[in-house]
C-alpha positions as YAML, in Angstrom:
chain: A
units: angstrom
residues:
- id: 1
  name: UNK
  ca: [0.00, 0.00, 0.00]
- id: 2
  name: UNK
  ca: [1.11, 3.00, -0.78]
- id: 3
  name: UNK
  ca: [1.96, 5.83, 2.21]
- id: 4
  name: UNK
  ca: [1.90, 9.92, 1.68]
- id: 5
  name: UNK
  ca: [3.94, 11.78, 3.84]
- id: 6
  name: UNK
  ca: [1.54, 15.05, 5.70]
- id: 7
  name: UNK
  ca: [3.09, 18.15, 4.38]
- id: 8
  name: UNK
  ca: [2.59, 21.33, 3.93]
- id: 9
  name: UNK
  ca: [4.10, 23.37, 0.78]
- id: 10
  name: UNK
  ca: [7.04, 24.59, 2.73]
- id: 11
  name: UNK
  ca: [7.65, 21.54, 5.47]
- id: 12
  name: UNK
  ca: [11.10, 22.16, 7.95]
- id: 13
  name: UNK
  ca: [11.86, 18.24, 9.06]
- id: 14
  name: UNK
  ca: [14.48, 19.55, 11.84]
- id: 15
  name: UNK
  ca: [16.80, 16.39, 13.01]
- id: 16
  name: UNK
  ca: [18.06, 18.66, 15.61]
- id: 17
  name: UNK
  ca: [16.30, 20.83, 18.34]
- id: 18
  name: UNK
  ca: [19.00, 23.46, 18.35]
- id: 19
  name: UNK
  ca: [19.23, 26.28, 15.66]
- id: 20
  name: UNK
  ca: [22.86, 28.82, 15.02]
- id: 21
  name: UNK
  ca: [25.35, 29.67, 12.36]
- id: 22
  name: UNK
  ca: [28.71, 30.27, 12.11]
- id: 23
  name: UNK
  ca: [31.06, 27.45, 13.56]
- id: 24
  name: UNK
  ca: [28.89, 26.90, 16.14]
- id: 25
  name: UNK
  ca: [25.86, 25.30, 16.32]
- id: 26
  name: UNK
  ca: [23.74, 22.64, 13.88]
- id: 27
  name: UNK
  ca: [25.13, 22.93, 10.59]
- id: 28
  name: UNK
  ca: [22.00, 23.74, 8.27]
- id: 29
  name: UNK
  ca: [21.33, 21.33, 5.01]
- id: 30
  name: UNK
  ca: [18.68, 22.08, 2.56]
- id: 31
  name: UNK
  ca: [16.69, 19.66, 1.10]
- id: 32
  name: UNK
  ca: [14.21, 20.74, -2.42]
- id: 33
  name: UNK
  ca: [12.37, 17.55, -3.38]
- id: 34
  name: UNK
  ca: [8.04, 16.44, -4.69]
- id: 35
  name: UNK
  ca: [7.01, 15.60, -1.59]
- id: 36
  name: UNK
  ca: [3.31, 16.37, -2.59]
- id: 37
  name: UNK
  ca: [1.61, 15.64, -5.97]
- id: 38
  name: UNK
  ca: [2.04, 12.94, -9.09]
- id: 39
  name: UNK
  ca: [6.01, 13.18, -8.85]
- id: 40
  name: UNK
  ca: [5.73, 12.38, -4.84]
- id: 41
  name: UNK
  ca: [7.00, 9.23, -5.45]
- id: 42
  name: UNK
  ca: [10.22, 10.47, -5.67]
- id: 43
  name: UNK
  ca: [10.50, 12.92, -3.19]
- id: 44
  name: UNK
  ca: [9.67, 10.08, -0.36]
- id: 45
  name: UNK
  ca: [12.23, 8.22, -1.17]
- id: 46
  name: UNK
  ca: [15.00, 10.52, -1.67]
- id: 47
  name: UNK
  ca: [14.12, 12.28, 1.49]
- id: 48
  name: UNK
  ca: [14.39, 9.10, 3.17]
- id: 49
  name: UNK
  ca: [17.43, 8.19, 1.80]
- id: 50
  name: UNK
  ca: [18.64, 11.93, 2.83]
- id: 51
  name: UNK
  ca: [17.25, 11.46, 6.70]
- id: 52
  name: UNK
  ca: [18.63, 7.91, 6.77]
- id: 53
  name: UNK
  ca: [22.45, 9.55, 6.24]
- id: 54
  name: UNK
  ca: [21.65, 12.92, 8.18]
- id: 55
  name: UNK
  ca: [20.68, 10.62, 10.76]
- id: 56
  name: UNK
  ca: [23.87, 8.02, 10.76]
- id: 57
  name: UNK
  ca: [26.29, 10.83, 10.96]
- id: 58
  name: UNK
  ca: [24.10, 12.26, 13.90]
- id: 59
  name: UNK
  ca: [24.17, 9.17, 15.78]
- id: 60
  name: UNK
  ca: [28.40, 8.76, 15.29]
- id: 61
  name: UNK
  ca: [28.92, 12.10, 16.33]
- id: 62
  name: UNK
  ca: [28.01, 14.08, 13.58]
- id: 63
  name: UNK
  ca: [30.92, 16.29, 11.27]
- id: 64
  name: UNK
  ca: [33.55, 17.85, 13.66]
- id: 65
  name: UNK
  ca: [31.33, 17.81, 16.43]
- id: 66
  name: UNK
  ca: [28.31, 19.43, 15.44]
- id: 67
  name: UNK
  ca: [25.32, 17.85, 14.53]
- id: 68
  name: UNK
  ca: [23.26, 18.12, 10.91]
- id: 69
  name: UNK
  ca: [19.97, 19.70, 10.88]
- id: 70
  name: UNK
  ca: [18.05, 18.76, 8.00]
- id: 71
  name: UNK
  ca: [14.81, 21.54, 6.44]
- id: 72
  name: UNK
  ca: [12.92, 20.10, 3.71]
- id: 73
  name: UNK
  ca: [10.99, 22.05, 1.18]
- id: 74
  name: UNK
  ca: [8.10, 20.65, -1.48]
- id: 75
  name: UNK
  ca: [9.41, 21.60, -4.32]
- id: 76
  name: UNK
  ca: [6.07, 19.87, -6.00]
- id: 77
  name: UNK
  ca: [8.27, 18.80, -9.53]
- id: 78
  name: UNK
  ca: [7.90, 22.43, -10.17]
- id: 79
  name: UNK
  ca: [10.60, 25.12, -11.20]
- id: 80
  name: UNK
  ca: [7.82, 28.25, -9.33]
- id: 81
  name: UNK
  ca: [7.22, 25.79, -6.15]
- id: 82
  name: UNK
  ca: [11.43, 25.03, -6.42]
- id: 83
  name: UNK
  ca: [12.38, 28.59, -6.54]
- id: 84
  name: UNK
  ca: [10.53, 29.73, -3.56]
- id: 85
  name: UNK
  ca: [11.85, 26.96, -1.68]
- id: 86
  name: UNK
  ca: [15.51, 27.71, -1.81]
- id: 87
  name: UNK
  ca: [14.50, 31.30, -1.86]
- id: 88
  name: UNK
  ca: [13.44, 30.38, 1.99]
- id: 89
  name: UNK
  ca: [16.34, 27.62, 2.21]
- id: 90
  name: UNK
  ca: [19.33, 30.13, 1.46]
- id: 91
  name: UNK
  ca: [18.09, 33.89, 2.79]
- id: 92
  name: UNK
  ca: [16.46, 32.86, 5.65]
- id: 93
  name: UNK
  ca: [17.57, 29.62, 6.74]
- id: 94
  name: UNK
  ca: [21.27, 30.16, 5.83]
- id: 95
  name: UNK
  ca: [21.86, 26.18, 4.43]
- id: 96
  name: UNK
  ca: [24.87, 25.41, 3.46]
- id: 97
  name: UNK
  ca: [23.90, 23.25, 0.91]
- id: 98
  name: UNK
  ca: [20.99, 21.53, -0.67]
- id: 99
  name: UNK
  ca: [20.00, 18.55, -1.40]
- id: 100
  name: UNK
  ca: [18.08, 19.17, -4.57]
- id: 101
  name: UNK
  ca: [16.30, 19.50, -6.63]
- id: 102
  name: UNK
  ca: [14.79, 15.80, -7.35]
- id: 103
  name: UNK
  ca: [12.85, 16.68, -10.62]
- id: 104
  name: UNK
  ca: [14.98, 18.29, -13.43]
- id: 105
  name: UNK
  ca: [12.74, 21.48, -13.15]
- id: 106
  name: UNK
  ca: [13.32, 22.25, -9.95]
- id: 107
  name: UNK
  ca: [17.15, 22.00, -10.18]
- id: 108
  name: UNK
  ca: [17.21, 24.50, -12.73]
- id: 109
  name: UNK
  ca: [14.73, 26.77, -10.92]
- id: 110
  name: UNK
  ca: [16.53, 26.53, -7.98]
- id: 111
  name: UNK
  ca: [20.30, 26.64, -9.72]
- id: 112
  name: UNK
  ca: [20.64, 30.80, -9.74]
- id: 113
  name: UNK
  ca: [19.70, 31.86, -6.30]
- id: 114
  name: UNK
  ca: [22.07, 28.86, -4.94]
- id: 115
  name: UNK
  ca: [24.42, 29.90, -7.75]
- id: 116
  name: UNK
  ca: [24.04, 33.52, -6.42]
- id: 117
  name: UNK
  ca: [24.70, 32.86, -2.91]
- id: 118
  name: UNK
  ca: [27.61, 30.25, -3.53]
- id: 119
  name: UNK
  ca: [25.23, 27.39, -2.05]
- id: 120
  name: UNK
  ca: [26.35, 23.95, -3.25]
- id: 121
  name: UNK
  ca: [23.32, 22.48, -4.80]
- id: 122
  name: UNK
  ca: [23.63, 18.91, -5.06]
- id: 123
  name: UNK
  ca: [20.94, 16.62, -6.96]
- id: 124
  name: UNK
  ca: [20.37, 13.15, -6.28]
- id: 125
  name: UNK
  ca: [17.66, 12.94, -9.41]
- id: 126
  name: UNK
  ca: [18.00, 15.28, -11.85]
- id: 127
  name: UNK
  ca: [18.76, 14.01, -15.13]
- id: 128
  name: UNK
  ca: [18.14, 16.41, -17.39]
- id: 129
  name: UNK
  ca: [20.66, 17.42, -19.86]
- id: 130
  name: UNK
  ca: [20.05, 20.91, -19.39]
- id: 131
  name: UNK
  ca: [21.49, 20.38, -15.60]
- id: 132
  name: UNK
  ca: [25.29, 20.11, -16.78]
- id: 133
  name: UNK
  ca: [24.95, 23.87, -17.42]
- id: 134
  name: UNK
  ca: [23.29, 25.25, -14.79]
- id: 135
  name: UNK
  ca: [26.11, 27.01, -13.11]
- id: 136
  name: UNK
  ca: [29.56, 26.40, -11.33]
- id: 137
  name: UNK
  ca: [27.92, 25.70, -7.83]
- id: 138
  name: UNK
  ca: [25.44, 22.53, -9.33]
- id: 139
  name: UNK
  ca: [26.33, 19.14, -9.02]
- id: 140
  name: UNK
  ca: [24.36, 15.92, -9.34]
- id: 141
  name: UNK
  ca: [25.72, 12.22, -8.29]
- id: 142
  name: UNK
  ca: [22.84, 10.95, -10.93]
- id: 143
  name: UNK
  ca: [23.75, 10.66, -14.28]
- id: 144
  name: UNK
  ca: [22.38, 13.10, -17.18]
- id: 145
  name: UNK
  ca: [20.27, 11.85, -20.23]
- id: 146
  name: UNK
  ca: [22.75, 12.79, -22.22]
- id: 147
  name: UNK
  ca: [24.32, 9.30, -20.91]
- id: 148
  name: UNK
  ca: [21.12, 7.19, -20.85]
- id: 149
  name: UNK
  ca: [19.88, 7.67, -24.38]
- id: 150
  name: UNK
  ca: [23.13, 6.88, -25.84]
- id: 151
  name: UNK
  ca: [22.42, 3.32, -23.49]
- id: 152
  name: UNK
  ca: [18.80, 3.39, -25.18]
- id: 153
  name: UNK
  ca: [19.65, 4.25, -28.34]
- id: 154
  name: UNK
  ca: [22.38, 1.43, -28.28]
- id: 155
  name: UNK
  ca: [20.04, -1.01, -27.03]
- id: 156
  name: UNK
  ca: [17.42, -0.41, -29.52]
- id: 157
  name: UNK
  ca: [19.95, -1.18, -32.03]
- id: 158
  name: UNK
  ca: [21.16, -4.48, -30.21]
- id: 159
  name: UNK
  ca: [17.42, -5.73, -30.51]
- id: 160
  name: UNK
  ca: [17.20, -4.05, -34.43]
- id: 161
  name: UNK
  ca: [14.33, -1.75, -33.39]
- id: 162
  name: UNK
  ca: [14.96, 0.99, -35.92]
- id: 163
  name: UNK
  ca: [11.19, 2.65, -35.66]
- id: 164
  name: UNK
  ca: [10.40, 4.75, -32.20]
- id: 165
  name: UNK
  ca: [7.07, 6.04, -31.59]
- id: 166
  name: UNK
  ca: [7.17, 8.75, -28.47]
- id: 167
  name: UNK
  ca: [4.76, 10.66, -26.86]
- id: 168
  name: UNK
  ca: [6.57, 13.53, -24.54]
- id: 169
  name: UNK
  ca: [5.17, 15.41, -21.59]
- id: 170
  name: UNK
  ca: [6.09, 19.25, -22.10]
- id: 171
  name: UNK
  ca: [8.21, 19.12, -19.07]
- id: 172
  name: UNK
  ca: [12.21, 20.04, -18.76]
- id: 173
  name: UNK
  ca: [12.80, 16.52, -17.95]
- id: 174
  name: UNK
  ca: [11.10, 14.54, -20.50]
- id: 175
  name: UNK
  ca: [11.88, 17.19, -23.28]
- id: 176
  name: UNK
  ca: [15.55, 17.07, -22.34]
- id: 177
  name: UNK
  ca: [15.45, 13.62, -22.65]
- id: 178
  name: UNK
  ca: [13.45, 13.38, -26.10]
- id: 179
  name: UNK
  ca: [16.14, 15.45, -27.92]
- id: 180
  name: UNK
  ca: [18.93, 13.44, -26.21]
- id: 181
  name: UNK
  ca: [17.68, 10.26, -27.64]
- id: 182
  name: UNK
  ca: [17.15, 12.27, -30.76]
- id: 183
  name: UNK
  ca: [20.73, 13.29, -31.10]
- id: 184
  name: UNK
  ca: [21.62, 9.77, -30.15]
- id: 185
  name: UNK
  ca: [18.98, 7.64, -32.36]
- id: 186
  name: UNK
  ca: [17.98, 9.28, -35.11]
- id: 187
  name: UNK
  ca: [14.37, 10.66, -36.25]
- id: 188
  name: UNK
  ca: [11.03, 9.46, -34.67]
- id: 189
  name: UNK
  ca: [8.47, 7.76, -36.51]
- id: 190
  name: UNK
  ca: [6.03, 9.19, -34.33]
- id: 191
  name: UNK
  ca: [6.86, 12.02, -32.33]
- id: 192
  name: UNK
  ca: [4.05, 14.14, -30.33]
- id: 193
  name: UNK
  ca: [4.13, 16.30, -27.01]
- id: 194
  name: UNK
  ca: [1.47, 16.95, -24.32]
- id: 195
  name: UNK
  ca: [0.94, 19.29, -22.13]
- id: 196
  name: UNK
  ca: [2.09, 18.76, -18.44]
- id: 197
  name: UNK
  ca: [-0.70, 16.24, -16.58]
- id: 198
  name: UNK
  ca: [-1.87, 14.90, -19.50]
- id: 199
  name: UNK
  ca: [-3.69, 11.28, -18.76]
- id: 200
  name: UNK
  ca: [-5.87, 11.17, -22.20]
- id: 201
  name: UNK
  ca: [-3.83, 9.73, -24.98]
- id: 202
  name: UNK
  ca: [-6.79, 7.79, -27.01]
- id: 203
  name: UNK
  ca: [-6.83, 10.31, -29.56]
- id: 204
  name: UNK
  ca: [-3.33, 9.82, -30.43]
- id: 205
  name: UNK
  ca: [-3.34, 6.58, -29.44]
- id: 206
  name: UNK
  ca: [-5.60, 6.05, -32.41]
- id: 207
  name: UNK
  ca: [-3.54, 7.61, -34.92]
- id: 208
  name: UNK
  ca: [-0.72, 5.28, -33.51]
- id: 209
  name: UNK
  ca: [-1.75, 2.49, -34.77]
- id: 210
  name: UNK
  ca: [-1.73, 3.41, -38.24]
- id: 211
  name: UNK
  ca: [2.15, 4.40, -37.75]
- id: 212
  name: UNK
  ca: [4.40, 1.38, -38.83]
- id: 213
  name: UNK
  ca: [6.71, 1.31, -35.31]
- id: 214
  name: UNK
  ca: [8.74, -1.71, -33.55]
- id: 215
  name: UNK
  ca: [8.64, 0.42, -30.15]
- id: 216
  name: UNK
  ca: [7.17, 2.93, -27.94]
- id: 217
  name: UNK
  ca: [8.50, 5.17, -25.24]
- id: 218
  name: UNK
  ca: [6.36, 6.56, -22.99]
- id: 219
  name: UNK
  ca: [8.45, 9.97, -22.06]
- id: 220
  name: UNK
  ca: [6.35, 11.61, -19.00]
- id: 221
  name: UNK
  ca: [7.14, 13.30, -15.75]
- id: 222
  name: UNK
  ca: [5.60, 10.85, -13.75]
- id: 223
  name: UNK
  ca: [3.90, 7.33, -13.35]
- id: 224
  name: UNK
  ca: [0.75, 9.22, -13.17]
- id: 225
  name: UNK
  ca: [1.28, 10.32, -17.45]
- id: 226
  name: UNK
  ca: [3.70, 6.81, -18.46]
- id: 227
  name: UNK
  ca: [1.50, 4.21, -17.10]
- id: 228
  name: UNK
  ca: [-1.58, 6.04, -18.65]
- id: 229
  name: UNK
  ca: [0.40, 5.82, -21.68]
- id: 230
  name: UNK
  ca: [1.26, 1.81, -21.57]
- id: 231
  name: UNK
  ca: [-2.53, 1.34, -20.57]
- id: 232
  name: UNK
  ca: [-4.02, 3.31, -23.78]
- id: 233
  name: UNK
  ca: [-1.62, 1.80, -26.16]
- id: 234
  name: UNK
  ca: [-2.41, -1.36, -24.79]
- id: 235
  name: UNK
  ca: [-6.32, -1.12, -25.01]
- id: 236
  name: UNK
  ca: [-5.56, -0.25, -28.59]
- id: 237
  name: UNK
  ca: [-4.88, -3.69, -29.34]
- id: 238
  name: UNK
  ca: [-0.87, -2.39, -29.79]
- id: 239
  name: UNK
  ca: [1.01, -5.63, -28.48]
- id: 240
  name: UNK
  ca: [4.89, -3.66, -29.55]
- id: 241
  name: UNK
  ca: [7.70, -3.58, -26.50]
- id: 242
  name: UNK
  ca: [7.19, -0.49, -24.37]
- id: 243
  name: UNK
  ca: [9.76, 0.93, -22.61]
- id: 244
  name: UNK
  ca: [10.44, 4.16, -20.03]
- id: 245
  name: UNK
  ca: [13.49, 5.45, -18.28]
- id: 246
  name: UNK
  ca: [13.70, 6.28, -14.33]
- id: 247
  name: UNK
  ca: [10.62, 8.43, -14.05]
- id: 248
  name: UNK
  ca: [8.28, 5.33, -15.12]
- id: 249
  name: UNK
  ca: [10.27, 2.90, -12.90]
- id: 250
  name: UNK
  ca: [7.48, 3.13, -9.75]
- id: 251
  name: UNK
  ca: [5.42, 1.03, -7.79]
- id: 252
  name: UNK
  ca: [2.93, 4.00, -8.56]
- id: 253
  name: UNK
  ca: [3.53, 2.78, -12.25]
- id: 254
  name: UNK
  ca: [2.57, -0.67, -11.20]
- id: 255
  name: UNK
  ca: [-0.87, 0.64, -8.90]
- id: 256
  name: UNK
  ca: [-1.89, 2.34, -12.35]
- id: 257
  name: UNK
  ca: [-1.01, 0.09, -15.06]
- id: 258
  name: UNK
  ca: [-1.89, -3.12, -13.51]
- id: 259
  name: UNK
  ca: [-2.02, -5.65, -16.42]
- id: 260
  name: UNK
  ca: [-1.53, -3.74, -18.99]
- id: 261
  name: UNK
  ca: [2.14, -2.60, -17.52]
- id: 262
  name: UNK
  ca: [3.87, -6.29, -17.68]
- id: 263
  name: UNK
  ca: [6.59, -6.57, -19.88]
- id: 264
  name: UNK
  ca: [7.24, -2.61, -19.49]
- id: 265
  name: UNK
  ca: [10.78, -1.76, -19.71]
- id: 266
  name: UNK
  ca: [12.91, 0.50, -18.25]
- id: 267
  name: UNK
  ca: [16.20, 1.74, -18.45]
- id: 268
  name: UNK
  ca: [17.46, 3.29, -15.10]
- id: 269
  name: UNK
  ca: [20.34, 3.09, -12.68]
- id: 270
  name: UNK
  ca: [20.91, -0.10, -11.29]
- id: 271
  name: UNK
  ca: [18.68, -1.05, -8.10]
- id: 272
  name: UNK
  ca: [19.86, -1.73, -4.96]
- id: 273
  name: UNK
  ca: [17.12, -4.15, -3.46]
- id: 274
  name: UNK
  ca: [16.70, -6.50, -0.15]
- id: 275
  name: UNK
  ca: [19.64, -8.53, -1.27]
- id: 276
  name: UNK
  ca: [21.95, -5.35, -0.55]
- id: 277
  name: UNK
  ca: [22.74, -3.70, 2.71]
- id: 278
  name: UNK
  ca: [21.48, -0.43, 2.21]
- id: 279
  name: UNK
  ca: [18.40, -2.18, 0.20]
- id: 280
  name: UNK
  ca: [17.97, -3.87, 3.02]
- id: 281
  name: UNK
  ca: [18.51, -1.44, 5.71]
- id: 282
  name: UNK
  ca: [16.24, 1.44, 3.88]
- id: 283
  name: UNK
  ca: [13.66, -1.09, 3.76]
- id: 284
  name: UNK
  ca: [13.39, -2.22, 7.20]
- id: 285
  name: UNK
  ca: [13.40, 1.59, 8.37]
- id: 286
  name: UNK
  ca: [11.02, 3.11, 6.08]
- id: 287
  name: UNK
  ca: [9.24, 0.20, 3.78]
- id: 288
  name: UNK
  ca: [9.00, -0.41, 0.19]
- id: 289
  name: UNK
  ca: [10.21, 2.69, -1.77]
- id: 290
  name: UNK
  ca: [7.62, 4.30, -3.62]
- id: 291
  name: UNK
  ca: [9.61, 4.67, -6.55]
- id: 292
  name: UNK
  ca: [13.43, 2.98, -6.08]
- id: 293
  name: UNK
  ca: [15.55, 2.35, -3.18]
- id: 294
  name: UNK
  ca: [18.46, 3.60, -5.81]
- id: 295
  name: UNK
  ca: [16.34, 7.01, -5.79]
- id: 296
  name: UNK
  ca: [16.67, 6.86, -1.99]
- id: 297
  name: UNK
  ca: [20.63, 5.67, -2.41]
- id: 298
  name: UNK
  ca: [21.79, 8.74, -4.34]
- id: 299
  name: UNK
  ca: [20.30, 10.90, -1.92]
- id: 300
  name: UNK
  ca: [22.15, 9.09, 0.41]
- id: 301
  name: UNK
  ca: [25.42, 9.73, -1.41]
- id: 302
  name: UNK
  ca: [24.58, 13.28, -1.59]
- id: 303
  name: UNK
  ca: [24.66, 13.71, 2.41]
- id: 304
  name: UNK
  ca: [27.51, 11.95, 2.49]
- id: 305
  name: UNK
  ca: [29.70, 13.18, -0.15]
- id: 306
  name: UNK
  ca: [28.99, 16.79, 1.07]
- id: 307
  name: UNK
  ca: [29.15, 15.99, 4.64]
- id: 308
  name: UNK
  ca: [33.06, 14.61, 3.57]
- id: 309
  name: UNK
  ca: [33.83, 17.89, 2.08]
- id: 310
  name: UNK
  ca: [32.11, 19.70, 4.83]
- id: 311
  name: UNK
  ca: [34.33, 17.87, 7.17]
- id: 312
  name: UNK
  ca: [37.21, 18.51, 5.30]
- id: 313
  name: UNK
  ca: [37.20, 22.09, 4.31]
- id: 314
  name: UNK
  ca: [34.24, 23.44, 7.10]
- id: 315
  name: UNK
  ca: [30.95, 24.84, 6.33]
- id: 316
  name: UNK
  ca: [31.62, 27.19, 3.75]
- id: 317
  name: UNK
  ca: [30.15, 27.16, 0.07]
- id: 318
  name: UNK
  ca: [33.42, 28.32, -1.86]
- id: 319
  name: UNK
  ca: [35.62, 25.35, 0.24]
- id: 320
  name: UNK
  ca: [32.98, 22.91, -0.37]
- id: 321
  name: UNK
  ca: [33.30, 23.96, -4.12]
- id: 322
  name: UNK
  ca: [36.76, 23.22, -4.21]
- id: 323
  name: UNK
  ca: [36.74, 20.06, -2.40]
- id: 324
  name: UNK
  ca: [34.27, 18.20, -4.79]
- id: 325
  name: UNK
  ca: [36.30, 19.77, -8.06]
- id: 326
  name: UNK
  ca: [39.05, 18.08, -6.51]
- id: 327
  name: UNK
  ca: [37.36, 14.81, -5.70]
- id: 328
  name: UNK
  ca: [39.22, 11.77, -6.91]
- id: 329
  name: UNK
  ca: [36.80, 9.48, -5.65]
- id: 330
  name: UNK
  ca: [33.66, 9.04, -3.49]
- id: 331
  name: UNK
  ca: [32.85, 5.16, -2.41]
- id: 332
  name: UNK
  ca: [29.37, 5.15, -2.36]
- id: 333
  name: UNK
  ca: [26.42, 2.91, -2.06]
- id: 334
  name: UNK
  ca: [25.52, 3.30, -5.88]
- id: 335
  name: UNK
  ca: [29.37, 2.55, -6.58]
- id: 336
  name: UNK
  ca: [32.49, 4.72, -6.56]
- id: 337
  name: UNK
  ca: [32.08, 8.23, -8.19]
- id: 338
  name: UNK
  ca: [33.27, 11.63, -8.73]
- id: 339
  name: UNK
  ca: [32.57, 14.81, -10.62]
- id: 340
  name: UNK
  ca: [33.33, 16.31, -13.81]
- id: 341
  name: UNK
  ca: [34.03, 19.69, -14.58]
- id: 342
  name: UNK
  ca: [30.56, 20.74, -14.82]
- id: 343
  name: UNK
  ca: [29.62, 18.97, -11.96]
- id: 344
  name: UNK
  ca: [28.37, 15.79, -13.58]
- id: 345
  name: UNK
  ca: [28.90, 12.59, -12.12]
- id: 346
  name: UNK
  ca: [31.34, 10.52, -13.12]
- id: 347
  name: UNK
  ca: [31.26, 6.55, -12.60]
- id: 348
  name: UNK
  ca: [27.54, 5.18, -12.91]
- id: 349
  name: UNK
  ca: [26.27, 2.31, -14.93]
- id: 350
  name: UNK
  ca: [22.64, 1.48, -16.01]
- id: 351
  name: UNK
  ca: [20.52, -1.70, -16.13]
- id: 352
  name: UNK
  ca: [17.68, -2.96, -18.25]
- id: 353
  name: UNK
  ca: [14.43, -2.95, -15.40]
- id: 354
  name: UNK
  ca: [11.49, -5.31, -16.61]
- id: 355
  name: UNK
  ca: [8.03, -5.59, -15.42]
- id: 356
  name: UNK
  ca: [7.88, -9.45, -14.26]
- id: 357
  name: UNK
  ca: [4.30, -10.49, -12.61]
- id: 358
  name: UNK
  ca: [3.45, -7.37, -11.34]
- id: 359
  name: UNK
  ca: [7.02, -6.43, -9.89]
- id: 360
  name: UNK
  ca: [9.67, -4.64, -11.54]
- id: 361
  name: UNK
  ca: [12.81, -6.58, -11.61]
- id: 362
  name: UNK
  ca: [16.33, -6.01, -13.07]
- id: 363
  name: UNK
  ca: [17.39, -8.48, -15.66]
- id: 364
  name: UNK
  ca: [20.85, -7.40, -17.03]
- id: 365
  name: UNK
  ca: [23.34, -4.17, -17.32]
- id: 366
  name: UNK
  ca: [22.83, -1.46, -20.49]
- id: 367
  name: UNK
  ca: [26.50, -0.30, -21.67]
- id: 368
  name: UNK
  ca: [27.47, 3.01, -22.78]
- id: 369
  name: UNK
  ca: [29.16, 3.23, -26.03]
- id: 370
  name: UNK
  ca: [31.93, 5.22, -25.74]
...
C-alpha cells in the first residue's frame, strides 16, 4: 500500500532541536524535493534516503562535532514551487547546501539563487541534460540523459528496433530527454508532445496504430502520465515492447497500469534491493520505496559526499566547491564516483528494469558506447 507523507508546501523536518550559524551550532542542510503531488513518489524516497544519512552521521557524532539539521521544502516537480523553496532555504535559513532538486525542473529553478549565494546544490535525481549547465555551484551524483539515451539508443539497435514512436510530456525533464535520444537515435516515426498532466492519450493513441513502429517510449514526468500511456496503447490492441526510463520505474507505475504494464521496460540506474545492505537497511526503516531504493541511495550519497567535504574544508560554500572539483573518488552505495568539470557525475552504470508479474525486476546491465 502506498503511504503519503503530511506536508505542507514549505515543510522544515528539523533532526536537531537546536538552531545557530557560524562554527557553532547545527550545521543547516537544505533539502528541495516532490514531496506532494504525481512526482511524490520520488520525493519520499530521496528524502528518506537523505534522513537515513543525516541521521547516521548524527548518531556517530556528527561532522567535527556538530550535529546536521536537516529543512525540507516541497518543491512539488515544479521550477515556481522550487524557486521559492531555496529562496526560503538560502536567505532565511542560511543552508549550506541543498540537497536538490529531485525533478529536473526544480534543479534549474533553484540553480541561480544557490548559484548567487555560492550554495552547493547537489541533486540526487535530476537528469536532465540541461542540468550540466546550470552554473559552477550545481552538481548531481545521478547521471544526465545525455548518458542514458546513448544506453537506449544502443540497445534499440542491439534488438534491431529501428522505428520509435514517443509521446513527450512538455516538461524540462522529459523534453531534455526526447532530444537526447534524438541526437543519439535518429528521427522518430512518431513524435508528439502533451501538455504537463496529461492522462488522455486515445486520440493519439488512435492515430498510432496506423504508424508502422517496432517500439514505444512513454516519455512523461511521472507514473501518473507513463502508465496512462502503456494502458491506452495497450487497449488499442498495440502488443509492440514499451519501454520508459527512471521516471516510469514506480510502484505508482505498477498501482496504475496493472495488467496492462507487464513486460514494461525501463532503463534506469541499477537497483539496490533487499539482497543489498542499504536495500535492506532502507527497507526495514522506512518500507517499500515508492519509486526505487536507488532514488533513496543517491540521496544518500549526496549527504555523504557533502558531509566529507564539509568535514574537510568546514561549512563554507566556496571550500565545499573546491573540495568536490578536486574529488578523486567518493565510495558510495551506488558505486564509486566523482565529478566532472561541470559537476556531472562521473562513474555510474545502467541496467535494463522489466516488469515481471506485477514487480519490476532487473534483468541485465545497459553499456554506454563510448
Amino acid at each position: 500500500m502506498r503511504t503519503f507523507f503530511a506536508l505542507s508546501s514549505l515543510l522544515a523536518l528539523s533532526l536537531t532541536a537546536c538552531g545557530g550559524a557560524g562554527d557553532e551550532g547545527p550545521i543547516k542542510l537544505g533539502y528541495i524535493g516532490p514531496l506532494t503531488g504525481d512526482a511524490a513518489s520520488y520525493g519520499i524516497d530521496t528524502l528518506n534516503g537523505t534522513k537515513m544519512k543525516v541521521d547516521e552521521i548524527n548518531a556517530a557524532g556528527g561532522i567535527n562535532g556538530r550535529q546536521i539539521q536537516l529543512i525540507a521544502e516541497d518543491g512539488k516537480c515544479a521550477g515556481a514551487d522550487a524557486a521559492t523553496a531555496v529562496q526560503k532555504l538560502v536567505n532565511i535559513d542560511k543552508v549550506i547546501a541543498i540537497v536538490g532538486g529531485q525533478c529536473s525542473g526544480e534543479t534549474l529553478a533553484a540553480a541561480p539563487v544557490a548559484e548567487a549565494a555560492k550554495v552547493i546544490l547537489l541533486s540526487p535525481l535530476s537528469s536532465s541534460p540541461d542540468v550540466t549547465n546550470a552554473g559552477a555551484y550545481v552538481y548531481r551524483d545521478y547521471p544526465s540523459d545525455a548518458l542514458k539515451t546513448k544506453a537506449m539508443a544502443a540497445y534499440f539497435q542491439e534488438k534491431g528496433l529501428t522505428k520509435v514512436a514517443v509521446i513527450t510530456e512538455n516538461t524540462d525533464f522529459a523534453q531534455g530527454f526526447r532530444a537526447s535520444l534524438k541526437k543519439d537515435f535518429g528521427d522518430f516515426a512518431f513524435d508528439e508532445v502533451v501538455e504537463p498532466g496529461t492522462k488522455d492519450f486515445r486520440s493519439l493513441m488512435t492515430r498510432l496504430k496506423n504508424v508502422d513502429f517496432d517500439v514505444f517510449l512513454a516519455n512523461g514526468q511521472s507514473p501518473a502520465t507513463i502508465a496512462p500511456m502503456v494502458v491506452q496503447l495497450r487497449e488499442q490492441g498495440m502488443k509492440q515492447l514499451a519501454i520508459t526510463h527512471d521516471a516510469g520505474q514506480s510502484a505508482d507505475t505498477l498501482s496504475i497500469g496493472g495488467k496492462s504494464v507487464e513486460g514494461l521496460e525501463a532503463i534506469n540506474v541499477p537497483a539496490l534491493g533487499k539482497d543489498t545492505a542499504f536495500g535492506s537497511k532502507f527497507i526495514a526503516q522506512y518500507g517499500e520505496p515508492q519509486g526505487a531504493a536507488a532514488f533513496g541511495a543517491h540521496a544518500y550519497d549526496a549527504v555523504g559526499v557533502l558531509a566529507e567535504a564539509i568535514g574537510a574544508v568546514g561549512a563554507n560554500g566556496e571550500a565545499i566547491k573546491g573540495y568536490l572539483d578536486q574529488l578523486e573518488e567518493y565510495p558510495g552505495v551506488v558505486g564509486t564516483f566523482h565529478f566532472d568539470e561541470n559537476g556531472d557525475v562521473v562513474g555510474m552504470s545502467y541496467a535494463l528494469i522489466v516488469v515481471q508479474n506485477g514487480a519490476w525486476v532487473q534483468t541485465r546491465p545497459i553499456a554506454i558506447p563510448e
